[in-house]
C-alpha positions in Angstrom: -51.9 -34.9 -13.4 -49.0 -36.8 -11.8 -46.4 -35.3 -12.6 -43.7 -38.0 -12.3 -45.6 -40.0 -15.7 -45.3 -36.4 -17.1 -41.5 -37.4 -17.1 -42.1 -40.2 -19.5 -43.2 -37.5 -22.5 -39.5 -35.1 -22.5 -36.0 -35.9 -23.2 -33.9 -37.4 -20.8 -31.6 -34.6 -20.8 -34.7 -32.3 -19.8 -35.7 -33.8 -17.0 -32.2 -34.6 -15.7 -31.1 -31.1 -15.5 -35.2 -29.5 -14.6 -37.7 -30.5 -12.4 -41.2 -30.6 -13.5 -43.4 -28.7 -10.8 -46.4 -28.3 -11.9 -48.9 -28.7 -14.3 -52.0 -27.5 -15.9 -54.8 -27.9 -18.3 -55.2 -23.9 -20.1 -58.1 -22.7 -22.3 -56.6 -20.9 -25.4 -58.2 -19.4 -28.3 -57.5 -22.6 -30.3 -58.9 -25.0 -27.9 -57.5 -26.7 -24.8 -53.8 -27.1 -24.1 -51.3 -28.8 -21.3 -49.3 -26.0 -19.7 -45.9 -27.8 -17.7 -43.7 -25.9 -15.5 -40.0 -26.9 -15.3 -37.6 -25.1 -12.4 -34.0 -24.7 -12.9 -32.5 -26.2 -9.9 -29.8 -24.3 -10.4 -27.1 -26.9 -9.4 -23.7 -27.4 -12.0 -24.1 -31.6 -13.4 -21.6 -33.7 -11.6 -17.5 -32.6 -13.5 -18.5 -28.7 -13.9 -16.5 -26.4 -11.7 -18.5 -23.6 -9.8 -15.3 -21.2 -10.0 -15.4 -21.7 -14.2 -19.0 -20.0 -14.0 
């Protein structure tokens, strides 16, 4: 699935602050299910000090 489309289904706030890298369709007990995988990039937003943290 491509993930940049997946963008279009979370919160802006999500994927301003994650990235989405990867995703898969899972088999679960209750039938089929869309696992995504977000990374922390791990980066302060733009006005945060790195010495406050």
């Amino acid at each position: 699935m491509e993930l940049e489309l997946l963008k279009l289904f979370f919160p802006d706030e999500l994927v301003a602050h994650f990235d989405i890298t990867g995703s898969a369709i899972k088999q679960g007990k209750h039938g089929d299910y869309l696992e995504v995988k977000f990374t922390e990039p791990n980066e302060l937003p733009e006005g945060y000090s790195s010495e406050e943290y």
